[in-house]
C-alpha positions in Angstrom: -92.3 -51.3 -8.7 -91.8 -47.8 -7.4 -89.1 -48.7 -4.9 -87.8 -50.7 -7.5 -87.8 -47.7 -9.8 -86.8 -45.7 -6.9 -84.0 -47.7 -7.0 -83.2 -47.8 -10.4 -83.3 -43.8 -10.5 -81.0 -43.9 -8.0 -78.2 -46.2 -9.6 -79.0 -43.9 -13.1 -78.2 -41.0 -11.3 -75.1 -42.7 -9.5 -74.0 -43.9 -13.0 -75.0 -40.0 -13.9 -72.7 -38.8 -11.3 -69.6 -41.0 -10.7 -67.7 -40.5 -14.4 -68.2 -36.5 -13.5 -66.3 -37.4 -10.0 -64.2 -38.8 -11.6 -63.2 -36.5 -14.3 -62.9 -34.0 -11.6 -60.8 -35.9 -9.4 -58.6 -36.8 -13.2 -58.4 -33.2 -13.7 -57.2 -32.3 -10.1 -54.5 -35.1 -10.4 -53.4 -33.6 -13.4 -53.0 -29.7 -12.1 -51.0 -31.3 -9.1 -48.7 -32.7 -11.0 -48.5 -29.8 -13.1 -47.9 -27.4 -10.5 -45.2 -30.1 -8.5 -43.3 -29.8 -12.1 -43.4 -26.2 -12.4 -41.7 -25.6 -8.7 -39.1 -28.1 -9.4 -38.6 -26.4 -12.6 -38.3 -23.4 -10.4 -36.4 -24.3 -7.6 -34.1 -26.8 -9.4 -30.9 -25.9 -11.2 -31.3 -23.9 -13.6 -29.7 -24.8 -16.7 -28.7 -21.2 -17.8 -27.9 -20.5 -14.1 -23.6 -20.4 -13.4 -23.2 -20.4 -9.8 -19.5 -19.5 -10.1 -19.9 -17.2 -12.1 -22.5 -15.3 -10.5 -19.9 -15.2 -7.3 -17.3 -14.3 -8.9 -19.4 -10.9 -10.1 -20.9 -10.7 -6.6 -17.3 -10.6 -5.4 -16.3 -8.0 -8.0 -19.0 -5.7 -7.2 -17.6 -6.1 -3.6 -14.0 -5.0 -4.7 -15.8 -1.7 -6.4 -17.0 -0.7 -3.3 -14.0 -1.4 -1.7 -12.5 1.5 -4.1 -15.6 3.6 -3.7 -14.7 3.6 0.4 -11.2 4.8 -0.8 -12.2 7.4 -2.6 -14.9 8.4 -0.9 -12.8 8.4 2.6 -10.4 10.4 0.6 -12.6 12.9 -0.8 -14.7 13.8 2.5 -11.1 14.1 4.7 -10.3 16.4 1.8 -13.2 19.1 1.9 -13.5 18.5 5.6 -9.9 20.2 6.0 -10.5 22.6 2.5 -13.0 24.3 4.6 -11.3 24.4 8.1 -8.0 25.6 7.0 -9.6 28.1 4.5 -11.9 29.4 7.2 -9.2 29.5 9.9 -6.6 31.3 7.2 -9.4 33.9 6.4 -10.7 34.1 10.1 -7.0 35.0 11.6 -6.4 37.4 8.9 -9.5 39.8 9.4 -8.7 39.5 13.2 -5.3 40.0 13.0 -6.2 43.8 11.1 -6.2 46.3 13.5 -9.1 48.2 11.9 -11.5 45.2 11.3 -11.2 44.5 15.1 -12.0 48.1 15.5 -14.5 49.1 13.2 -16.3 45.4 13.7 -16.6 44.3 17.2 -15.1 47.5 19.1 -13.8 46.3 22.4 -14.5 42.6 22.2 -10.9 41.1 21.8 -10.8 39.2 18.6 -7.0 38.6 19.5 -7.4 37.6 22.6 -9.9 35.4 21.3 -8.3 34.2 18.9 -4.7 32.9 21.3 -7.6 30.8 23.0 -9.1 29.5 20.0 -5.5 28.6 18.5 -4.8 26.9 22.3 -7.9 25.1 22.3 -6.9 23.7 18.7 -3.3 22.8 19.8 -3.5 21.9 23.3 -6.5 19.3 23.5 -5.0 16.9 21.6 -2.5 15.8 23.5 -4.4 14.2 25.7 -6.0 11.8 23.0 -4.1 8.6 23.2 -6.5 8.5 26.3 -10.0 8.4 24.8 -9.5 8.0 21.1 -9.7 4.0 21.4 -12.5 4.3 23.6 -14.1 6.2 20.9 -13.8 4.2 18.3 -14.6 0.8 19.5 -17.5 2.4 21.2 -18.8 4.5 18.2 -17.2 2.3 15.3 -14.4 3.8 12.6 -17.5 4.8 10.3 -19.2 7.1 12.8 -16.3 8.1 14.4 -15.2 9.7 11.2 -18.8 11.1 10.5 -19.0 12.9 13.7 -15.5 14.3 13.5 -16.7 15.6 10.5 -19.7 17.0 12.1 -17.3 18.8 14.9 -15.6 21.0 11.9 -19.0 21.6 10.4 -19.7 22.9 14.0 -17.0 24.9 13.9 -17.6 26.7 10.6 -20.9 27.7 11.7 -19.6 29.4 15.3 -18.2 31.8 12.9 -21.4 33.2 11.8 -21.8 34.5 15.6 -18.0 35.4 16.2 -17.7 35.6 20.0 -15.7 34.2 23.2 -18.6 31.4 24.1 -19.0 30.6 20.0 -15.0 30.2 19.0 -13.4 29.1 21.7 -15.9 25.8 22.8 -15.6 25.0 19.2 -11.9 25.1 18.9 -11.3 22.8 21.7 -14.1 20.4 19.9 -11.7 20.4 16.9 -9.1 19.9 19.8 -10.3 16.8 20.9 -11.9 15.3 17.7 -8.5 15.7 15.8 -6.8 12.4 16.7 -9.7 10.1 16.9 -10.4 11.3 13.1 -7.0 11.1 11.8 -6.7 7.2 14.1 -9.8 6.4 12.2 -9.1 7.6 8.7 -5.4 5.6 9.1 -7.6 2.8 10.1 -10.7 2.9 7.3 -8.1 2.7 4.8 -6.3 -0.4 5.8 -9.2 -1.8 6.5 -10.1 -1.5 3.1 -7.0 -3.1 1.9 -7.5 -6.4 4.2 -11.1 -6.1 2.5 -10.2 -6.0 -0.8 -7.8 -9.3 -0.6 -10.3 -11.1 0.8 -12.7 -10.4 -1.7 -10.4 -10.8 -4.3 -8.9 -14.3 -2.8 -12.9 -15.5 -1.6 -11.7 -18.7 -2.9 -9.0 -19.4 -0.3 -9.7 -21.3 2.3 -8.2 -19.0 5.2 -10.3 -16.5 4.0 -13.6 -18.2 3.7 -13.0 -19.7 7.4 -12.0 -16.0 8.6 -8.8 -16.5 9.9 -5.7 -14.4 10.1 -4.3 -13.5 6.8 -0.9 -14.6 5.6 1.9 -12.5 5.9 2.5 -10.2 3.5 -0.6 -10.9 1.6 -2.3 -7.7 1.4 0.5 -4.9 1.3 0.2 -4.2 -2.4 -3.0 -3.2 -1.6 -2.0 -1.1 1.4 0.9 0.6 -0.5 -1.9 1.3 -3.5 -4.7 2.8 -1.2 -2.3 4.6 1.0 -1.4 6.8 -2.1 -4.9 7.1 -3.6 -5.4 8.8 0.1 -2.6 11.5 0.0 -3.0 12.1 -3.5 -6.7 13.1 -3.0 -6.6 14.4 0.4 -2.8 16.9 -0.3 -5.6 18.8 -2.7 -6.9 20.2 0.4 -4.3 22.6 0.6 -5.0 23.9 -2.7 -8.8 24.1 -2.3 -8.1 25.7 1.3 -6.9 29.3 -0.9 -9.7 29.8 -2.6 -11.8 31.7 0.1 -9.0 34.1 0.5 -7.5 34.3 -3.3 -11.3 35.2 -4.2 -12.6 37.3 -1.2 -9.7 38.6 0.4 -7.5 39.2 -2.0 -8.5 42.5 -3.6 -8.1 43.9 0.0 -4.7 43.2 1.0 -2.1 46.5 1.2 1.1 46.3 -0.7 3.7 44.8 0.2 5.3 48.6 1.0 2.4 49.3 3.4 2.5 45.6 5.0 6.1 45.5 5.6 7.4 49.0 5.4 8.7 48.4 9.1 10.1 44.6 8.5 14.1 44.5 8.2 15.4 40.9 8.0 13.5 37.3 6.9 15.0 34.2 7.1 16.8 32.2 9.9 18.0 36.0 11.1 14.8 36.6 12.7 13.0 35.6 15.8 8.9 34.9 16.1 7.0 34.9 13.0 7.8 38.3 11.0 8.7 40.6 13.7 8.0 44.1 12.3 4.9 43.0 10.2 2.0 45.9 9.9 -0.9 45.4 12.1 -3.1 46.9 9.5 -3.3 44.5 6.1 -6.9 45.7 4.7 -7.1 48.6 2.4 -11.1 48.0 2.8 -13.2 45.9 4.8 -14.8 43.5 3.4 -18.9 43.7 3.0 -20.7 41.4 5.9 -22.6 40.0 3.4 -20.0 38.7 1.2 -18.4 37.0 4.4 -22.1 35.4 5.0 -21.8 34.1 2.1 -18.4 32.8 2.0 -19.4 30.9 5.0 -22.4 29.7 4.0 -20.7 28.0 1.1 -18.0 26.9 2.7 -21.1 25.5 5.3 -22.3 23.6 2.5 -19.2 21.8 2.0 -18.8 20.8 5.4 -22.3 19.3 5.0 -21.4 17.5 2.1 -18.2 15.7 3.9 -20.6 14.8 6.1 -23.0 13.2 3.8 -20.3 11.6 1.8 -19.0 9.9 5.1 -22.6 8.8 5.8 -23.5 7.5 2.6 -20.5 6.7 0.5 -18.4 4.9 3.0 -18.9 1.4 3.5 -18.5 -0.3 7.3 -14.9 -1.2 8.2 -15.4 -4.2 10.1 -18.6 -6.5 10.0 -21.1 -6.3 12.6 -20.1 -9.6 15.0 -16.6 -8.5 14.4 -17.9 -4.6 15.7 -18.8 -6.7 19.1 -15.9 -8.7 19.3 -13.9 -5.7 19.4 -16.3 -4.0 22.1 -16.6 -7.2 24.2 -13.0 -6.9 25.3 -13.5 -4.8 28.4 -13.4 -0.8 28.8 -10.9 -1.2 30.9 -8.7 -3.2 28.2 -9.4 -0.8 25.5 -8.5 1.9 27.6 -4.7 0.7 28.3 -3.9 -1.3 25.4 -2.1 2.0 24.1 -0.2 2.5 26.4 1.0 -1.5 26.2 1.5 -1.6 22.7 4.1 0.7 23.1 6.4 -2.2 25.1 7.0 -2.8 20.8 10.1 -2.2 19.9 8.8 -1.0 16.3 6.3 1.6 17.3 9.1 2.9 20.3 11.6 3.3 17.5 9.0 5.2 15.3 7.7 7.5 17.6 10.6 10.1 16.3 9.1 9.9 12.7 5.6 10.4 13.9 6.9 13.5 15.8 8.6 14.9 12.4 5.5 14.0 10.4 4.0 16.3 12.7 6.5 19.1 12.7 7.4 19.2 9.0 3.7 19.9 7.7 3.3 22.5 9.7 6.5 23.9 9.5 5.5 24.2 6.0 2.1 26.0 6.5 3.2 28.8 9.2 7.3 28.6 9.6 8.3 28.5 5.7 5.0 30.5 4.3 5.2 33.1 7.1 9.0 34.0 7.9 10.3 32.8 4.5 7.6 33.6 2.1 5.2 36.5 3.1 8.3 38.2 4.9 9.7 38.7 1.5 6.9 38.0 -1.2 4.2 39.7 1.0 0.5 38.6 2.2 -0.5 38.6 -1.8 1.9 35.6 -2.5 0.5 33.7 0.7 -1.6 31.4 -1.6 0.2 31.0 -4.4 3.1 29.2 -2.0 0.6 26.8 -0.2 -0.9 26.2 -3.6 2.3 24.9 -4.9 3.0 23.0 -1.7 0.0 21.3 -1.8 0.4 20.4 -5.5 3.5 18.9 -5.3 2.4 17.0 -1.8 -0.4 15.4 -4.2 1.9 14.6 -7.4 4.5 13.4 -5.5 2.6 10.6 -3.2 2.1 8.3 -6.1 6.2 8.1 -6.0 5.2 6.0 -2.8 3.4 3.7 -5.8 7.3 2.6 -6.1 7.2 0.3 -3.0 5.6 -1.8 -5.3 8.6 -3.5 -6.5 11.7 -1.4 -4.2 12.1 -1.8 -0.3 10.0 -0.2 1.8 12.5 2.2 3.4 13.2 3.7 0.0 10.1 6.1 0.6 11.0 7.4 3.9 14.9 7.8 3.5 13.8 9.6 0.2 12.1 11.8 1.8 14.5 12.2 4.5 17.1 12.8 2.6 14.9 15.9 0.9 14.4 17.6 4.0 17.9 17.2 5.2 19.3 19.4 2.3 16.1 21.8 2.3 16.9 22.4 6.6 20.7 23.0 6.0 19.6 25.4 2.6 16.8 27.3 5.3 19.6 27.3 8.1 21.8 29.3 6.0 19.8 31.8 4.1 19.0 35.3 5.5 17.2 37.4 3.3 16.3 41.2 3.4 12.9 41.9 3.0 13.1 44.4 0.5 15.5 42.3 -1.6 13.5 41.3 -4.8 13.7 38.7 -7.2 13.3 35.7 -4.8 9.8 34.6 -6.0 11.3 31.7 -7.7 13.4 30.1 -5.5 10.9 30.0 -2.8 8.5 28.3 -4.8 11.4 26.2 -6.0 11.9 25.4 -2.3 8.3 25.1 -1.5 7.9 22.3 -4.3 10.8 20.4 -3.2 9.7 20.4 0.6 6.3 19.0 -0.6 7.8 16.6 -2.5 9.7 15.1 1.3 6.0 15.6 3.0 4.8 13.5 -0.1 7.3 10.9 0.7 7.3 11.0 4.4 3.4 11.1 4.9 2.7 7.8 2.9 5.7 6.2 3.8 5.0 6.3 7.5 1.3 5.4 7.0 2.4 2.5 4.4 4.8 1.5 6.8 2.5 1.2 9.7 -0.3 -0.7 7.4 2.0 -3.3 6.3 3.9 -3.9 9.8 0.2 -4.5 11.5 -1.2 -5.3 7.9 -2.5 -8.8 9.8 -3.6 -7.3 13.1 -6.9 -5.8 12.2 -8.1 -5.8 15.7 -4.5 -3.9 16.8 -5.2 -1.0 14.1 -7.0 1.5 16.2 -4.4 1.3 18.7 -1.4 1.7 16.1 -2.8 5.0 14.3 -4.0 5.8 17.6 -0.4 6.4 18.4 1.2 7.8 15.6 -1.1 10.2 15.4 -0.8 11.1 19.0 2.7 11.5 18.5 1.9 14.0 15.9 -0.8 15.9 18.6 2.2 16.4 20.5 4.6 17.9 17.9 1.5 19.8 16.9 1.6 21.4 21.0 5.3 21.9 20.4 5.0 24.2 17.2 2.4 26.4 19.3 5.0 26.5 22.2 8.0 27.3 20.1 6.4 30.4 17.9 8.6 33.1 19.5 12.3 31.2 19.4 14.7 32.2 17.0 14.6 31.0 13.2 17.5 29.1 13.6 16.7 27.5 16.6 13.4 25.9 15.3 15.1 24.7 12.3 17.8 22.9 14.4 15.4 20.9 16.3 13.4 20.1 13.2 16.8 18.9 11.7 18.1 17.2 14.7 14.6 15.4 15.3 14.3 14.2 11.5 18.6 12.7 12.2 17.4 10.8 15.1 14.5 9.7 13.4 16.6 7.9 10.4 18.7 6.7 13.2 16.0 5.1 15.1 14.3 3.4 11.9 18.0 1.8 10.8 18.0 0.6 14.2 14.4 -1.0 13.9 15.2 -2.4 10.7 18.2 -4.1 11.5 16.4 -5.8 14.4 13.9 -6.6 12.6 16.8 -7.9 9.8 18.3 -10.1 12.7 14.4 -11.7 13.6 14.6 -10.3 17.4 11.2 -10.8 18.6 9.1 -7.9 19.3 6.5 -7.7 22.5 2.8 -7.6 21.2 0.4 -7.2 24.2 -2.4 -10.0 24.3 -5.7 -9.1 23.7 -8.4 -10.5 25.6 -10.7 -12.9 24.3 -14.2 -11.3 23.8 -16.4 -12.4 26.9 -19.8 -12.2 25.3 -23.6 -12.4 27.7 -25.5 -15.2 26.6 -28.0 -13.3 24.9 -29.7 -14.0 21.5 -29.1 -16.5 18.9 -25.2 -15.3 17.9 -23.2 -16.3 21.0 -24.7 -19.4 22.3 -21.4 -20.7 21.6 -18.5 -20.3 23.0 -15.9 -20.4 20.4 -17.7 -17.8 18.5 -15.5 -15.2 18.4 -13.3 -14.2 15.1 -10.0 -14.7 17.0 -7.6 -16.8 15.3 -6.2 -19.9 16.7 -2.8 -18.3 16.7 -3.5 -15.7 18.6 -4.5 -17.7 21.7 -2.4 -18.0 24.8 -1.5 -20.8 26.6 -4.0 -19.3 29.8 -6.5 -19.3 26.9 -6.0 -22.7 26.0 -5.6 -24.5 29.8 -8.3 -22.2 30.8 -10.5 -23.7 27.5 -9.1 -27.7 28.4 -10.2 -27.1 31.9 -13.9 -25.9 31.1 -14.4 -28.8 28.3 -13.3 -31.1 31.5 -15.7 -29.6 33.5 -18.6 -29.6 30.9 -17.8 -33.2 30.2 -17.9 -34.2 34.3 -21.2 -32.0 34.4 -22.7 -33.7 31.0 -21.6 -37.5 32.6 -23.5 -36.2 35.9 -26.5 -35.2 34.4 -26.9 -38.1 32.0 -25.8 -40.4 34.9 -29.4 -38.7 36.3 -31.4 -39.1 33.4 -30.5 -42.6 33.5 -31.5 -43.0 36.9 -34.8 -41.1 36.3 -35.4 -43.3 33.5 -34.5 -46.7 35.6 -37.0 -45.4 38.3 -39.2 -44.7 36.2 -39.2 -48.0 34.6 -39.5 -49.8 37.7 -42.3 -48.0 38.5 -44.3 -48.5 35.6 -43.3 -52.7 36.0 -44.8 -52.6 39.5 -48.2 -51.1 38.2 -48.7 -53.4 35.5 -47.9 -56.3 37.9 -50.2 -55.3 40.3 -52.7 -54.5 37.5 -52.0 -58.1 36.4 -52.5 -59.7 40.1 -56.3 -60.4 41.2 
């Protein structure tokens, strides 16, 4: 009876115990199935969710930083130069005055200092066509530009310490960092264009596979950018007065003092203002207040530094940074020198050499022996001003290319220059004569109005003639601006000629440079094939997950040479005879191996 009601406890408490179980086990069943719903409600489509739509605002959001690089590009080139060329006007002006040299640093020879430091600014650069491409594919056009910018900050602050082994290192620094910035800015900003048509065209199917744009496709975009960037960065002229029309200018002798001993101005004289007063201070200005002036002007130079840092975007994405590094040193290194075997960039060298001349022409020739010959030091500023001003009014004109041909800008220009060269070539003026404030700012307009013209034309032209080659534009503005190192070198040579001679080479180099771009565009009208050198395919280690593959690289199809292509028959060939041979042993492995397990189980099976 016990184990029966042993038993019979047992089976109550069984009965007691299963419906709980199974409750639990109900309840469990339940929250599974609850939870499995809410993650497919989760990662399921979303009802409310638009896929295109949310693309198309991802893509938008791309295109506004696209502008942001533009203007921010713009902007830090802009206070980068505000502060060198203020400094440097304000610097040579307090070491040209007898008594500051004098009463400041005694016997240290600011002047002589000062011929080296001008040397080291103009002489450097012409041997940049050598390293600049290194630079930038080694350093990237981002960094490049934010280290340039780091070089003038450099130089602004040698000033608080003004001596031989401060200035001079510094102004060879500037020397050599002045190409690879200017290659780099000329690069950013076409860069951005490409960008910005493939982020507004994310839908087409060249773009979404990364191949080489249309022709064509993106030059609205170039033309557009390329006059954001002159009409921002031509302020820098303006800006660059302030230091001396606020510090400076309180202390400058009249013009009866300054130039009691100067006879003629104009294309009569020789040098820069031969006669000119070696003392230009009526005071000297308090060490303090130049300690501060530089300080601030310090603080800007940070700031172009930060807004290169920060506010620009990359130019090129990351693989592409390695494609264009896995070249070969030796590659990068002479591709300059080949692409100039093209007929285009030959025939345009004259142009870049102008581009070069006319600017600063404008900045010592013009404002030196036109304008403070006659005007005096006080009126310095008020010329560049109004130079600079028109230069940054005037380069939206280049938003004309837009619908007219694209030699309308440059021949405009041109054309400008001509009249203003043959108007300078004829007019000798006595110093004393008054009454010619107006037309020299009159002239001083309109020759801003041809740098307007012939800056963005020559910089659109460039972007839309290699508009497709991205991984050719370091080498292109590379170039040009070289070109422009060199006319730099010549204006530093030439400062004591004659008036008139300077101004006939400036006009006989801008003739041969309109003669040279007919010439170019009416090959170019008949289709004769230009010579582009070949870059090498990228030849990548096999390390890491990205280039396992060999056919990796962002290359288009086009762009391969028939070497390339026998070279890449030849190697599937070989892969294919080495995959046959290696599955040819497998399968003999496997056949052994087979065997061998048949002659164990027979003898397993045998007694």
């Amino acid at each position: 009876m016990e184990a029966a009601d042993g038993g019979e406890v047992v089976q109550d408490s069984d009965l007691l115990v299963r419906p709980d179980v199974r409750q639990n086990e109900l309840l469990h069943v339940g929250q599974e199935n609850n939870v499995q719903g809410q993650m497919e409600d989760f990662l399921g489509p979303q009802p409310e969710y638009n896929e295109e739509e949310e693309e198309r605002k991802y893509y938008r959001r791309k295109r506004l930083g696209v502008i942001k690089n533009v203007v921010a590009a713009s902007v830090g080139a802009m206070m980068v130069y505000s502060v060198y060329m203020g400094l440097l006007q304000m610097q040579l002006i307090l070491h040209y005055d007898m008594t500051y040299r004098e009463v400041k640093y005694s016997n240290l020879g600011l002047e002589d200092i000062d011929r080296k430091m001008l040397m080291g600014i103009n002489v450097t650069p012409i041997i940049g066509l050598l390293y600049t491409p290194v630079l930038i594919r080694f350093l990237g056009t981002k960094w490049m530009m934010f280290l340039a910018s780091g070089i003038y900050a450099l130089f602004v602050s040698t000033n608080y310490w003004e001596r031989y082994y401060t200035l001079v290192p510094s102004a060879v620094a500037i020397g050599v960092a002045i190409v690879p910035f200017w290659a780099s800015l000329g690069n950013y900003i076409t860069r951005m264009a490409q960008q910005y048509y493939e982020y507004a065209n994310y839908k087409e199917e060249h773009v979404q596979e990364q191949k080489k744009l249309p022709k064509g496709a993106c030059h609205r975009y170039i033309i557009i950018f390329q006059s954001v960037f002159n009409i921002i960065f031509s302020l820098s002229f303006v800006f660059a007065e302030f230091p001396m029309r606020l510090v400076l200018h309180e202390d400058l002798h009249e013009n009866d003092h300054t130039l009691f001993n100067v006879k003629k101005c104009g294309a009569d004289i020789s040098g820069i203002i031969p006669g000119f007063n070696t003392t230009v201070l009526t005071r000297l200005p308090r060490s303090m207040l130049l300690i501060q002036v530089e300080s601030v002007l310090m603080g800007f130079a940070f700031l172009s530094m930060i807004v290169f840092l920060l506010l620009c975007g990359a130019a090129y994405r990351p693989t592409e940074e390695i494609d264009l590094r896995s070249i070969g040193w030796g590659n990068i290194f002479q591709l300059p020198f080949k692409h100039l075997r093209d007929y285009r960039l030959r025939l345009l060298c004259p142009f870049f050499v102008y581009s070069g001349f006319e600017v600063l022409f404008a900045v010592t020739g013009f404002s030196l022996s036109y304008g403070v010959c006659v005007l005096g030091l006080k009126q310095l500023w008020l010329l560049i001003v109004v130079y600079g001003l028109s230069c940054s009014v005037f380069s939206s004109l280049s938003l004309s290319l837009l619908r007219l041909p694209r030699w309308v800008c440059l021949v405009s220009g041109a054309v400008v220059h001509v009249v203003l060269l043959v108007v300078l070539l004829s007019l000798s003026i006595d110093s004393k004569a008054p009454g010619y404030l107006v037309p020299l700012l009159v002239i001083s307009a309109l020759w801003g109005l041809g740098t307007a013209l012939n800056k963005t034309g020559v910089s659109t032209l460039l972007g839309i003639l290699y508009a497709e080659e991205k991984e050719r534009l370091d080498f292109i503005y590379t170039i040009y601006h070289w070109c422009q190192a060199i006319a730099i070198f010549i204006v530093y040579l030439w400062s004591h000629l004659p008036m008139r001679a300077k101004l006939s080479i400036l006009l006989v180099t801008l003739l041969l440079a309109c003669y040279c771009y007919w010439v170019m565009e009416r090959r170019l009208a008949n289709r004769i094939p230009f010579r582009l050198p070949r870059i090498p395919r990228p030849r990548h280690k096999v390390k890491g997950y990205r280039y396992l593959e060999e056919d990796n690289s962002d290359e288009s199809d086009s762009e391969k040479s028939e070497e390339d292509e026998e070279d890449d028959e030849e190697g599937e060939e070989e892969h294919g005879e080495h995959l046959e041979e290696e599955l040819g042993a497998d399968d003999r492995e496997e056949e052994e191996e087979e065997e061998g397990q048949g002659d164990q189980d027979l003898r397993a099976d045998s007694p």
